[in-house]
N, C-alpha and C positions, 0 to 999 in steps of 0.2 A: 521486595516483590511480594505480593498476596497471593493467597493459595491459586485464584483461578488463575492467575499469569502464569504461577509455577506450573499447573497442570496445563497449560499450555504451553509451554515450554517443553515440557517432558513427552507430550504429544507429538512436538514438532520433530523434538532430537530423536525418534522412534522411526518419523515418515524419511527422516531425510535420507538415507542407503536409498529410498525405490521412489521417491518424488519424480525423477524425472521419468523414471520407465512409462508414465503416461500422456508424457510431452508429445510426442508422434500422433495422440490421439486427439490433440487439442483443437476445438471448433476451428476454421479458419476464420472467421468472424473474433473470436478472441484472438486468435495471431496479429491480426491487422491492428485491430485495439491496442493490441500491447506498444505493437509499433507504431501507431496512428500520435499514443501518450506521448511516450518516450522521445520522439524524434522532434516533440514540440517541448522539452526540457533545454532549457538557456542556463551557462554560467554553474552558477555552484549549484548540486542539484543530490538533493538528499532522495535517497527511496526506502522508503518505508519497509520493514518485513521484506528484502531483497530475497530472502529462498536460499534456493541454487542458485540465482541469477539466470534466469531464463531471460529477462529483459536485456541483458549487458550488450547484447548483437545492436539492440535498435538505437542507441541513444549516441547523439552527433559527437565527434572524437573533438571538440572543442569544448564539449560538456565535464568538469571537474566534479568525479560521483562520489559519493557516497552511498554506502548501502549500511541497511542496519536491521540486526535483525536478532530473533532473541535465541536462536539457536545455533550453538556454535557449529554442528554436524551441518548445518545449512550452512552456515558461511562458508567452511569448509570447502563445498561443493560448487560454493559461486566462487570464489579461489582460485579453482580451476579449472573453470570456467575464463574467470578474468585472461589467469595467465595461456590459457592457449589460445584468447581472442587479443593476446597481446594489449590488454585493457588496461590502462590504469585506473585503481578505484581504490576507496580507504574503507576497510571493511570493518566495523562496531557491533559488537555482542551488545543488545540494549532493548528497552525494554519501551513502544512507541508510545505509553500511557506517561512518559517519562524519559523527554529525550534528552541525552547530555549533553545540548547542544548549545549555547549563546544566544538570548534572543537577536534574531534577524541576522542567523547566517547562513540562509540559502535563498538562492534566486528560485527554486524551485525543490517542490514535493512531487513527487509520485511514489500512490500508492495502487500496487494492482492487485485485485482479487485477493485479498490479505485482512480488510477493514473486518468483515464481518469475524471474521476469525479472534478478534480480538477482544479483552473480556469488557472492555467498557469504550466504543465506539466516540463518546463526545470525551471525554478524555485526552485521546488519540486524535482528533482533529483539532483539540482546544491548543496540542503540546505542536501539530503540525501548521497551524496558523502562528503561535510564538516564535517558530524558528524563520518563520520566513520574514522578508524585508519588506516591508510597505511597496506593492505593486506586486509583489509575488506571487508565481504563480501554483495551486495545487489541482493534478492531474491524476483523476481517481477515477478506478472501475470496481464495481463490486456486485456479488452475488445478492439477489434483493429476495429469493424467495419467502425468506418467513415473513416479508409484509403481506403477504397474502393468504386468506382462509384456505385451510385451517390452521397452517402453522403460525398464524396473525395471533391466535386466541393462546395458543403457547408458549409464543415468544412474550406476551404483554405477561407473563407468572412469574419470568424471570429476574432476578434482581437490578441488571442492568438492560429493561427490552431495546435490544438493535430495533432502527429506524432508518428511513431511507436518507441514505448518506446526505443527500444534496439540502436534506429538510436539517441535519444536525450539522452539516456545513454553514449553512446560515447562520443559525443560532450560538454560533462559534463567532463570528465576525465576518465570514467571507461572505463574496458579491460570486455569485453562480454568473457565470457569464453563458455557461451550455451544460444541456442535461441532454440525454436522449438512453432509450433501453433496445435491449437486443435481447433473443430468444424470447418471443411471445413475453416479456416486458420482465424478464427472471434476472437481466444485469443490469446495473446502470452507470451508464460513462456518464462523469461529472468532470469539466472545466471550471474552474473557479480560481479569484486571485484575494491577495487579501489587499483591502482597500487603501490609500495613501495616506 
């Protein structure tokens, strides 16, 4: 793991006691998203940076999850989550830049509001289009504001500048099948499959 994962890591394990305290506060527009993803996740279905598992409610009880995530105080908290929604799921401490996963073993990705968070974005799509199987599908939302001035001019200093997901989904392998943004254009839901 490299320093910036580590200190992302160490960020994470920090937020996770009071993550959810702002759950009640969450757009309803993100709630439906979250649910809108999730409930279109088929078969083996890996999610990226699972948190707490705030997602765990929406996702169809035929769906085989995985959640992965690099803090273990988060997984922790999706745990218990799982067990009082009476959820099966297989929970992995890992790291999404580097999943331990077998090329092509999920029917599906999802990643929610997590992407930008992460220290090198094409990376992390490069590692979530390998685990998926030819047709597969990756169902992504993310906060897009630093493509925008003036945080545009900031984000391009940094060593890895984040870019709009659906532009470094492509250049990964995947066929975008649906883009669209919400909040005056600050998130963007991406649909995408990786091609046969």
């Amino acid at each position: 793991m490299d320093s910036r994962t580590e200190k992302a890591r160490r960020l994470w394990e920090h937020r996770a006691g009071r993550y959810d305290l702002g759950g009640h506060c969450e757009h309803v527009a993100i709630r439906d998203t979250r649910e809108l993803l999730c409930t279109g996740a088929r078969g083996r279905t890996l999610e990226v940076a699972v948190g707490t598992g705030r997602n765990l409610r929406y996702y169809p009880p035929q769906v085989e999850l995985t959640g992965l995530d690099l803090s273990p105080a988060m997984l922790a908290k999706a745990r218990e989550k799982a067990d009082d929604l009476e959820r099966s799921i297989t929970l992995v401490e890992g790291d999404a830049q580097d999943l331990a996963f077998a090329d092509h073993s999920f029917e599906t990705v999802v990643c929610t509001l997590s992407l930008c968070a992460i220290p090198d974005q094409e990376r992390a799509l490069r590692e979530m289009h390998r685990v998926l199987v030819p047709g597969g599908r990756l169902l992504l939302v993310d906060h897009i504001e630093y493509t925008r001035m003036p945080l545009l001019l900031r984000e391009r200093r940094r060593e890895h500048p984040r870019r709009l997901p659906r532009e470094v989904a492509r250049e990964v392998g995947f066929e975008v099948g649906h883009h669209d943004r919400l909040f005056f254009g600050l998130v963007e839901r991406v649909v995408a499959h990786r091609p046969h």
